[in-house]
C-alpha positions, 0 to 999 in steps of 0.5 A, a space after each residue: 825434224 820434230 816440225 816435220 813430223 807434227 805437219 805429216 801426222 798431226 790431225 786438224 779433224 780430230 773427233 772426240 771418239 766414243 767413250 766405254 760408257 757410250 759403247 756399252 749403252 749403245 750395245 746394250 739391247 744386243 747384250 741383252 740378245 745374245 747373252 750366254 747365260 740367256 742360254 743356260 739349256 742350249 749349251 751350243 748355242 751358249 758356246 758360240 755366243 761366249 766365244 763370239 762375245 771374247 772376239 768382239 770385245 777384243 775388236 772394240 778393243 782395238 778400234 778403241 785405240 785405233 789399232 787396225 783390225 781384221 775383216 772378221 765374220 762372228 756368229 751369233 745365236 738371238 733369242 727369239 720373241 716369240 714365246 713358243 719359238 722361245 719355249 721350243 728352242 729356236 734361236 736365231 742364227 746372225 753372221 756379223 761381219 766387222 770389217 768398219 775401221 770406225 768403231 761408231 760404224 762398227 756398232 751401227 753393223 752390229 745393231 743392223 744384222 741384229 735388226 735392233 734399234 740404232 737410236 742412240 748411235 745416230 745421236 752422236 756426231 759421225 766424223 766426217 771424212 777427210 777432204 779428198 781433193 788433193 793430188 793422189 799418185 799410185 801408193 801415195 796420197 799427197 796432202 797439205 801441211 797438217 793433214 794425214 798421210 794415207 799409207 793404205 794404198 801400199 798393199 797393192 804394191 808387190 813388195 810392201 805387200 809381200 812384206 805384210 804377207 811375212 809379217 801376217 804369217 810370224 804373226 799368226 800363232 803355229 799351235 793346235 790351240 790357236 786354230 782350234 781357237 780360231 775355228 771352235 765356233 764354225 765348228 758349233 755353228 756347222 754342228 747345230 747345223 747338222 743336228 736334223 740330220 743327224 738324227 735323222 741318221 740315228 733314227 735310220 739306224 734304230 730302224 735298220 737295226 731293228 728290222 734286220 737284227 743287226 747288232 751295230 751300224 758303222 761310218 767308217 768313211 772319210 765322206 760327210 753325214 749327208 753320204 751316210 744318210 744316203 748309203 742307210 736311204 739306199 740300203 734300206 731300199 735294198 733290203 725291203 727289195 730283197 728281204 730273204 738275202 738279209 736274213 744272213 745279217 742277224 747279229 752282224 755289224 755292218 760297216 760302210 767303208 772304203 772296201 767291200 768284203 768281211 773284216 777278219 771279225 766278220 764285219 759285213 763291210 759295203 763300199 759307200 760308193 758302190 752300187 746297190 746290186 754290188 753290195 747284194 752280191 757280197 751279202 748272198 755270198 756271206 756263207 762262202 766268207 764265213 768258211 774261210 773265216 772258220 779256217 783262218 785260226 787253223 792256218 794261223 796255228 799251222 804257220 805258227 809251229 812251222 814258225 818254231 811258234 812265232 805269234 801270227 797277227 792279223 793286220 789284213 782288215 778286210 777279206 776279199 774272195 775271188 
């Protein structure tokens, strides 16, 4: 039995494989690049690099002892040459993707996508692949004694694949953790992606504030912050249209939501996905809002002694009048 096995799974092109000291002299330049404490002002930047850094050790890791890996796509922030790109805070954003089986391959991407020098790696020998020639079924490739068995084209196989599928599943850690811990770094990235936007946003608000005596500007919408900056464009738009209707808005907080009314605060609340002459509506309707307003707490204490003095709580959010 033991023959048989040494036949099926013995290696006769076997390669000396990179040693750690040849990966870190090979990676060395791209330490160098991407280096967290590089990054000591920018902390997300340094956040993204520090995480990125912890996968792809445990890649090499992997690759190291021939174990299989997961194609993956790690972000990393370069610092750039220039020293005033350098001084104003540019960085340069890099996708690299690992999916190489050969960890010498995996290196020569790595140093690629960073446009560094490869002179190092291309001085050691490259393994060369197997000789492809003999009979290959379906799922199975069929070789002599001594040579490998290739088992990769199995995925394709609906049951085995199906089988890999549980095994991926039971794998993968079922915690808020782990997939805070798989996702953190897109978080950073799509952040700092988003950062002119944002303030942006936060300029609109000062102005908006500002201008109409608003005491507060609210999102509270599930859409992202490209809606936002556009309900401010289009609200801005509206009151340099209609400045005297506006003046109703002074010490008012102004919420885009779902709905349009007024909150039982007396929030001014616009739909974000309504029509500017809808939300004009509302705003030169304001006064009849803050009657029904004034009244509520008679209402309530009326209901309430009716009641043998039960407490009446509000959990209607907004007011609509008809």
């Amino acid at each position: 039995m033991y023959s048989v096995l040494g036949k099926c799974f013995c290696r006769k092109n076997a390669v000396r494989a990179l040693s750690t000291g040849e990966i870190s002299t090979a990676l060395r330049p791209f330490y160098f690049t991407v280096h967290p404490d590089l990054f000591g002002q920018y902390p997300t930047q340094r956040t993204v690099n520090e995480n990125s850094l912890k996968q792809l050790s445990s890649i090499i890791e992997n690759l190291q002892q021939q174990r299989p890996i997961r194609p993956t796509t790690l972000p990393f922030y370069l610092r750039s040459k220039n020293e005033k790109e350098l001084r104003a805070g540019k960085f340069t954003l890099v996708q690299i993707q690992l999916k190489e089986k050969d960890l010498r391959q995996t290196i020569l991407s790595i140093l690629k996508t960073c446009d560094l020098p490869t002179t190092f790696v291309d001085q050691i020998e490259e393994q060369k692949p197997p000789d492809s020639t003999n009979y290959k079924s379906k799922y199975w490739q069929r070789r002599g004694a001594g040579e490998d068995i290739d088992f990769s084209e199995l995925e394709d196989d609906p049951i085995y694949a199906s089988i890999l599928m549980k095994r991926k599943i039971n794998s993968e850690p079922d915690t808020f953790k782990a997939y805070l811990d798989k996702h953190i770094n897109e978080v950073h990235v799509k952040l700092e992606a988003c950062r002119p936007m944002r303030e942006e946003v936060q300029k609109l608000e000062k102005i908006l504030c500002s201008e109409l005596g608003l005491k507060n500007i609210i999102w509270d919408c599930g859409w992202n912050i490209t809606h936002y900056r556009g309900c401010l464009l289009a609200f801005k738009a509206l009151a340099e249209h209609h400045p005297e209707p506006m003046e109703v808005l002074k010490n008012r907080t102004l919420v885009f939501a779902n709905d349009t009314g007024i909150s039982l605060e007396g929030n001014v609340m616009l739909n974000s996905g309504e029509v500017r002459h809808n939300w004009l509506d509302l705003i030169k309707n304001i006064q009849k809002y803050d009657l029904v307003l004034f009244r509520l707490p008679a209402f309530e204490k009326a209901v309430s002694q009716v009641l043998l003095d039960i407490k009446v709580g509000r959990r209607c959010v907004i007011q609509h009048i008809n």
